[in-house]
C-alpha positions, 0 to 999 in steps of 0.5 A: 659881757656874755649873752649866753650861760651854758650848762652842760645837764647829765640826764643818765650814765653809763658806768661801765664803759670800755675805754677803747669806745672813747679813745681810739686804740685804747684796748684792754685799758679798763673802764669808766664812767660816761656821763650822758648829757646835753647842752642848755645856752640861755640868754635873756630872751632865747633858749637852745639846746644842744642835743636832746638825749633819748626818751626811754621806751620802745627802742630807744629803752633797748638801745640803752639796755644793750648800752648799759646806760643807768639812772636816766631822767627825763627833760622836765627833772633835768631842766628844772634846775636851769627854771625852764621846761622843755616847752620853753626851748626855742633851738635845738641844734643836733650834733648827730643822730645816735639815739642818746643824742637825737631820740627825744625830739617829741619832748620839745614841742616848740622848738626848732631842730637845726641839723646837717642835711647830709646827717639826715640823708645818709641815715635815711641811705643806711636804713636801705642796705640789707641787714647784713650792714647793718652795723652802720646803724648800731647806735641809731633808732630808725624811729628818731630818724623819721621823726626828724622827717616830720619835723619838716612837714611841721615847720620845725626843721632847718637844714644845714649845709656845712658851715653856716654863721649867725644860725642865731645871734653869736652861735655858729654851725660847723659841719664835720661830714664823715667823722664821727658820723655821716653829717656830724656838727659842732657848735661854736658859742661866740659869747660877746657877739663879735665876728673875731671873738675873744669869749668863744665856747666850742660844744663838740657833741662826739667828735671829742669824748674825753681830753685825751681825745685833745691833749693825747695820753701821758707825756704823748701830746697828740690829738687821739680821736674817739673809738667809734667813728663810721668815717675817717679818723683823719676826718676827726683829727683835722675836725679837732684841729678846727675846733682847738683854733675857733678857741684860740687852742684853749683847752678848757673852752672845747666842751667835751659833753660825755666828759666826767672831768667836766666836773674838774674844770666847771664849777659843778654840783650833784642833784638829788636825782644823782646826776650833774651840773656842770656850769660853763659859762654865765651871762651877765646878770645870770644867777648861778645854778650850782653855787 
């Protein structure tokens, strides 16, 4: 029996997005579409999140204007779909603090934001150094990273210090220091409860974009890892390997969120808003949210 439904909820887009961003080395091989999305794992008594998108103003909004990100909704219309609201969200694990990842901590007042230490102390470092580094910060609002700080002084924040099992019942943390970014982690869904699990679900964030990032490019199959990590790209080749064993190598359990193929392999449905639902996993006795 599964505990956990898990939707994989677009909340905007980029439509333009070169493929180098998202494969590494892929240069003058076109563009395409980048969905935006976060996770939502509900069972009959609990609520988490993956991730919380951004909020769009300020510099969240200019982030996403030089991104050339469209159609952005909030937490309320892309959560209705799945009968909850934001309030209602009890765990949030964030995966990294890029801006369409971790800027929309306020809308979620109530939960509880579980985040790798080094993530936050090596963002607090990059916001020291003299302007001429700052590429380091290309992708994250310093704003967001004082927000997870006050987190703390409220009681809403757990600090996780690489790997750490049963955060909540069957869901599991992995830390991937120095991939994608400083602190970056992954989440393991082990959806029957068992230490040994045969219904495990990995949520990547974005240490896997897209399949290729899995399964290689044409007859070449190899790991190939995203274009834009601030660590080693040996890094994010073992993390893969790491993911693809907690699955028993399965391909289809290693849930690549900014993947538009997702609609490919999940049933998954278009809202009025234009943006979509990816179905994953149900639990027992769970109506689905896409039929």
């Amino acid at each position: 029996m599964s505990e956990y439904s898990i939707w994989v909820m677009e909340y905007a887009y980029v439509t333009q997005c070169a493929v180098s961003s998202v494969i590494y080395g892929a240069h003058n091989q076109g563009i395409r579409k980048l969905p935006y999305c976060y996770v939502v794992i509900k069972s009959r008594d609990r609520i988490a999140m993956v991730d919380v998108g951004y909020n769009d103003k300020e510099y969240g909004h200019y982030i996403s204007s030089k991104f050339g990100v469209e159609n952005w909704h909030s937490p309320e219309s892309v959560l209705a779909p799945c009968g909850i609201r934001p309030e209602d969200v009890d765990d949030i694990f964030i995966t990294h603090a890029h801006f369409d990842h971790m800027g929309n901590i306020e809308s979620f007042p109530n939960a509880v934001f579980h985040i790798q230490e080094r993530e936050l102390t090596k963002w607090i470092w990059a916001m020291s150094l003299p302007d001429r580094l700052r590429y380091m910060m290309v992708a994250t609002d310093p704003s967001d990273v004082l927000r997870v700080a006050d987190l703390a002084r409220q009681g809403r924040l757990r600090l996780i210090d690489g790997d750490k099992r049963n955060v909540i019942p069957g869901i599991d943390l992995h830390g991937a220091p120095d991939t994608h970014t400083y602190g970056s982690q992954w989440v393991h869904v082990r959806n029957d409860m068992q230490a040994e699990s045969s219904d495990s679900w990995v949520l990547a964030g974005d240490l896997v974009y897209v399949y290729e990032n899995i399964e290689g490019t044409g007859t070449d199959k190899m790991y190939i890892p995203v274009g834009l990590g601030l660590g080693s790209t040996t890094n994010l080749v073992l993390t893969t390997e790491d993911m693809m064993k907690a699955v028993d190598y399965e391909v289809k359990r290693l849930i690549p969120v900014h993947e538009e193929k997702l609609k490919e392999v999940f049933p998954s449905r278009i809202t009025s808003s234009g943006l979509r639902i990816s179905e994953i996993c149900l639990a027992s006795g769970q109506k689905s949210i896409v039929s």
